[in-house]
DSSP file (Angstrom, degrees, kcal/mol; ACC not computed):
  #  RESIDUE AA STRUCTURE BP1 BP2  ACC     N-H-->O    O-->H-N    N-H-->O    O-->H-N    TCO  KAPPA ALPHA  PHI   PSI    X-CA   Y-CA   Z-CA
    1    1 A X              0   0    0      0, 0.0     5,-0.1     0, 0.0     0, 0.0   0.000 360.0 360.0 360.0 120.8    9.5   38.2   84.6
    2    2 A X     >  -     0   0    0     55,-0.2     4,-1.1     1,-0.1    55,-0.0   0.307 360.0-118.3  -8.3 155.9   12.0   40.8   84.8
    3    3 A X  H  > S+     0   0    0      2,-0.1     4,-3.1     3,-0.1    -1,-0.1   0.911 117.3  49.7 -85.4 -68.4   14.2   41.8   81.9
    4    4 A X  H  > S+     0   0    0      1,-0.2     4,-3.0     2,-0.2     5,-0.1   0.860 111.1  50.9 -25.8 -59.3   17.5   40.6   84.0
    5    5 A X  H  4 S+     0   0    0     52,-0.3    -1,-0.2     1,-0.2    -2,-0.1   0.856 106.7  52.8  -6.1 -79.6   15.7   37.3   84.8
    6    6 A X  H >X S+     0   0    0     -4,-1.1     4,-2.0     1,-0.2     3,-1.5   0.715 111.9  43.3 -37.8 -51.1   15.0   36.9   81.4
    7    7 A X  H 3X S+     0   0    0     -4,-3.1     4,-4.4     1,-0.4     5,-0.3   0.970 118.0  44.0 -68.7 -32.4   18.9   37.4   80.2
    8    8 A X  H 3< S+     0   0    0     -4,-3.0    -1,-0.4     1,-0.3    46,-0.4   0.236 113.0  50.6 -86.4  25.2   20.3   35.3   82.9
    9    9 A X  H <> S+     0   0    0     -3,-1.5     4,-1.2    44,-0.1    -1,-0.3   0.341 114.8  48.8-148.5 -44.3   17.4   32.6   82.2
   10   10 A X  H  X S+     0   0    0     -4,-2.0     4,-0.8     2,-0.2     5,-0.2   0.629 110.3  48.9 -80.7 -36.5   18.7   33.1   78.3
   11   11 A X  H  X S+     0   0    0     -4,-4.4     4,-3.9    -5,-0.3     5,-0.5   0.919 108.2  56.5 -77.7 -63.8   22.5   32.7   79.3
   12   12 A X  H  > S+     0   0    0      1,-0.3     4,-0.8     2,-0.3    -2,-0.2   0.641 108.2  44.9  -5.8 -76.1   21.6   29.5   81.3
   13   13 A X  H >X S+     0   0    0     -4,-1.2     4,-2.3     1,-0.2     3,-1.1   0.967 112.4  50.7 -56.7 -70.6   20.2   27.9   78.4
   14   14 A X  H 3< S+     0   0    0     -4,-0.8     4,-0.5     1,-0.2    -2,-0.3   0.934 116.8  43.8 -47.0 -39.6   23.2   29.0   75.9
   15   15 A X  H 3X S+     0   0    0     -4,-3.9     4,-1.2    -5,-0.2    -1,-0.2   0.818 104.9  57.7 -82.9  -6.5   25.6   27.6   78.4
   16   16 A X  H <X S+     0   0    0     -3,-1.1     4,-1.1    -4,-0.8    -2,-0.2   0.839 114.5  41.8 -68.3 -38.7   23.6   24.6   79.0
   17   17 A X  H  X S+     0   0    0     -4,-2.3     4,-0.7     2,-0.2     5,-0.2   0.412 112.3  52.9 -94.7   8.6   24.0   24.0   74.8
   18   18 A X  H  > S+     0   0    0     -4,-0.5     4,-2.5    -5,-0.4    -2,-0.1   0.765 105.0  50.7 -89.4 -23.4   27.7   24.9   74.6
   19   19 A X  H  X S+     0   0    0     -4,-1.2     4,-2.3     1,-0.2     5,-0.4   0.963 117.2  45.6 -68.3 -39.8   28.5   22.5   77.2
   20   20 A X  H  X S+     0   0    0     -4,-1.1     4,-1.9    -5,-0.2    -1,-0.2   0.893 112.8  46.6 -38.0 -48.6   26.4   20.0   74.8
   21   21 A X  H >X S+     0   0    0     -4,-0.7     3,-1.5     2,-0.2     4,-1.1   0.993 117.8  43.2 -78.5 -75.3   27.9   21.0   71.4
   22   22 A X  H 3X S+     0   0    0     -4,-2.5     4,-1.7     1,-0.2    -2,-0.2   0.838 113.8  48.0 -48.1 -46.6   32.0   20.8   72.9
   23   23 A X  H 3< S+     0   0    0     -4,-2.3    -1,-0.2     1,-0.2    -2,-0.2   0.846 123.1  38.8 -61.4 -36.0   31.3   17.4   74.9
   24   24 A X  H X< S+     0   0    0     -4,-1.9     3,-0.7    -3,-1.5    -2,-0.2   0.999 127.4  38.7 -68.4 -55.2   29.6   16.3   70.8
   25   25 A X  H >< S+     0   0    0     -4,-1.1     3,-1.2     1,-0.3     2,-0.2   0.886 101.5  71.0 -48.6 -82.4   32.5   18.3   69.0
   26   26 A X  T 3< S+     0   0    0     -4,-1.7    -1,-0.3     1,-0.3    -3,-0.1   0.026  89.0  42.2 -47.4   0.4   35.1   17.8   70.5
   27   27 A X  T <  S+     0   0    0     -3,-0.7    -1,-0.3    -2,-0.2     3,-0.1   0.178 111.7  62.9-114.2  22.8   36.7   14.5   70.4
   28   28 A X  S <  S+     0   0    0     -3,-1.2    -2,-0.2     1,-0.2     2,-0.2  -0.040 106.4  48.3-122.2  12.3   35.9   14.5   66.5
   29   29 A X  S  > S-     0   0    0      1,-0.1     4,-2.7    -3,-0.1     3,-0.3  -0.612  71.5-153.5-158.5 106.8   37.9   17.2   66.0
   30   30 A X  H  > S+     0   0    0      1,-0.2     4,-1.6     2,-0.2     5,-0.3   0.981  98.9  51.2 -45.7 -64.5   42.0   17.9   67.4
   31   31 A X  H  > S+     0   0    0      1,-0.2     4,-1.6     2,-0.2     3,-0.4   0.952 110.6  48.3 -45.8 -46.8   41.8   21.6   67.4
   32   32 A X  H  4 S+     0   0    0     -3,-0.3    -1,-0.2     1,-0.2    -2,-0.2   0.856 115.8  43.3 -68.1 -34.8   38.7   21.6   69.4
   33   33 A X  H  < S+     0   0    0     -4,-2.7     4,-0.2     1,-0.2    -1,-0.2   0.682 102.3  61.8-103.0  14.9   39.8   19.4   71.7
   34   34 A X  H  < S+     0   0    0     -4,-1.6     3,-0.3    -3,-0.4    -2,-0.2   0.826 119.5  34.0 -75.7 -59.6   43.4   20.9   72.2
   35   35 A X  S  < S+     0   0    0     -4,-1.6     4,-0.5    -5,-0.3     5,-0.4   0.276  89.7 115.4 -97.5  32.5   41.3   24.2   73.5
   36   36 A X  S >> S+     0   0    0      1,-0.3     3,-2.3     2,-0.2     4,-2.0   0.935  72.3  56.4 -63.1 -45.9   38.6   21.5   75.1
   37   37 A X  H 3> S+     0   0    0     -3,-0.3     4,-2.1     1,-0.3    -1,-0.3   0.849 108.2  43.7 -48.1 -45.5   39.6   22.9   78.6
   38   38 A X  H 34 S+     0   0    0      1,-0.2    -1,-0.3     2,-0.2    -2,-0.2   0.182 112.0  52.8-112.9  49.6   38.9   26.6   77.9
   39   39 A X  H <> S+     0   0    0     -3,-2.3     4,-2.0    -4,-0.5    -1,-0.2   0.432 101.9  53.8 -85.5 -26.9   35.7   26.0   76.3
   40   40 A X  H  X S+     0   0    0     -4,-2.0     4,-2.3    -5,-0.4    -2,-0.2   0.964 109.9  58.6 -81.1 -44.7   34.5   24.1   79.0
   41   41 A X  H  < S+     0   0    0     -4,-2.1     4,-0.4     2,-0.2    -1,-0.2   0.789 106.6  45.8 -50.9 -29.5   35.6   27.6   81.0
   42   42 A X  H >>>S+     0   0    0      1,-0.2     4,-6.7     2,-0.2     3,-1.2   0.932 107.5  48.9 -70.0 -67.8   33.5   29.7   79.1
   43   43 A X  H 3X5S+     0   0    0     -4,-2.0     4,-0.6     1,-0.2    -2,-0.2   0.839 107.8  53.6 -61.9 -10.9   30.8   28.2   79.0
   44   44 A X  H 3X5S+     0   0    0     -4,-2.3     4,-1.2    -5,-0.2    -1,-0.2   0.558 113.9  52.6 -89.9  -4.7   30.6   27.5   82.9
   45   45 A X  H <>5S+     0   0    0     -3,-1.2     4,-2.0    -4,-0.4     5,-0.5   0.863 104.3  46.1 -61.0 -53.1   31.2   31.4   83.2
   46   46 A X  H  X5S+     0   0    0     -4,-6.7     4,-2.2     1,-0.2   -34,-0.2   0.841 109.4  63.8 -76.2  -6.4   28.8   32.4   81.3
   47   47 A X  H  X<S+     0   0    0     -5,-0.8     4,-2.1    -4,-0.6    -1,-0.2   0.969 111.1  35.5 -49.2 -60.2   26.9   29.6   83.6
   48   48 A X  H  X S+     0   0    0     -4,-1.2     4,-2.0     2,-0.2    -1,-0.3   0.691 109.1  60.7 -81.6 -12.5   27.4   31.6   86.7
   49   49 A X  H  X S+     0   0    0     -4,-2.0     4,-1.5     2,-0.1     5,-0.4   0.840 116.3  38.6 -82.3 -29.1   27.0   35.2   85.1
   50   50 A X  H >X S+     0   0    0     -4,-2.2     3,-0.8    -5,-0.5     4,-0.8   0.724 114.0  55.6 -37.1 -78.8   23.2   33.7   84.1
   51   51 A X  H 3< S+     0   0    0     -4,-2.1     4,-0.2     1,-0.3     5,-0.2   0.675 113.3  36.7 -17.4 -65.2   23.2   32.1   87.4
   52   52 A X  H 3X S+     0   0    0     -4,-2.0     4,-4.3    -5,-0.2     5,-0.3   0.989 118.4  52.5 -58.7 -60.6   23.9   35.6   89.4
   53   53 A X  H << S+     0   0    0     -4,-1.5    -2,-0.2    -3,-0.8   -45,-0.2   0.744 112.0  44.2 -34.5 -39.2   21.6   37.8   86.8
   54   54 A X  T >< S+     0   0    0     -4,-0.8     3,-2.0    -5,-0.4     2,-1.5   0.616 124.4  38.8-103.4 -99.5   18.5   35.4   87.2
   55   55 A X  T 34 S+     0   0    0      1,-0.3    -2,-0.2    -4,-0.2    -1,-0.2   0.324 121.0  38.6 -40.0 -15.1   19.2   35.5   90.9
   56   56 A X  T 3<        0   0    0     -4,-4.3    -1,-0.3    -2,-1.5    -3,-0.2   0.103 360.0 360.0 -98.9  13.3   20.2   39.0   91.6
   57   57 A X    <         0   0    0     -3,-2.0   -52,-0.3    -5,-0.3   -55,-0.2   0.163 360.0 360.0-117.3 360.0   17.4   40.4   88.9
């Protein structure tokens, strides 16, 4: 497997547990769920940069 693959195979999986961790966090905590909208943005960014990296590597 490519080194690219690899990262965008590695982001995948980290946005796959960030979405986990805000959806647990966040309604147990006001401040987290105040910025719940651009957490959920990040991590479906860093969704698609995997997404392109393991397909374009």
């Amino acid at each position: 497997m490519e080194a690219i693959k690899l990262v965008g195979l590695l982001l995948l999986l980290v946005s796959a547990v960030e979405v986990a961790l805000w959806r647990v966090l966040a309604p147990r905590n006001p401040n987290l769920n105040k910025a719940f909208p651009i957490l959920m943005a990040s991590a479906v960014g860093t969704a698609v940069l995997g997404l392109l990296l393991f397909v374009l590597g």
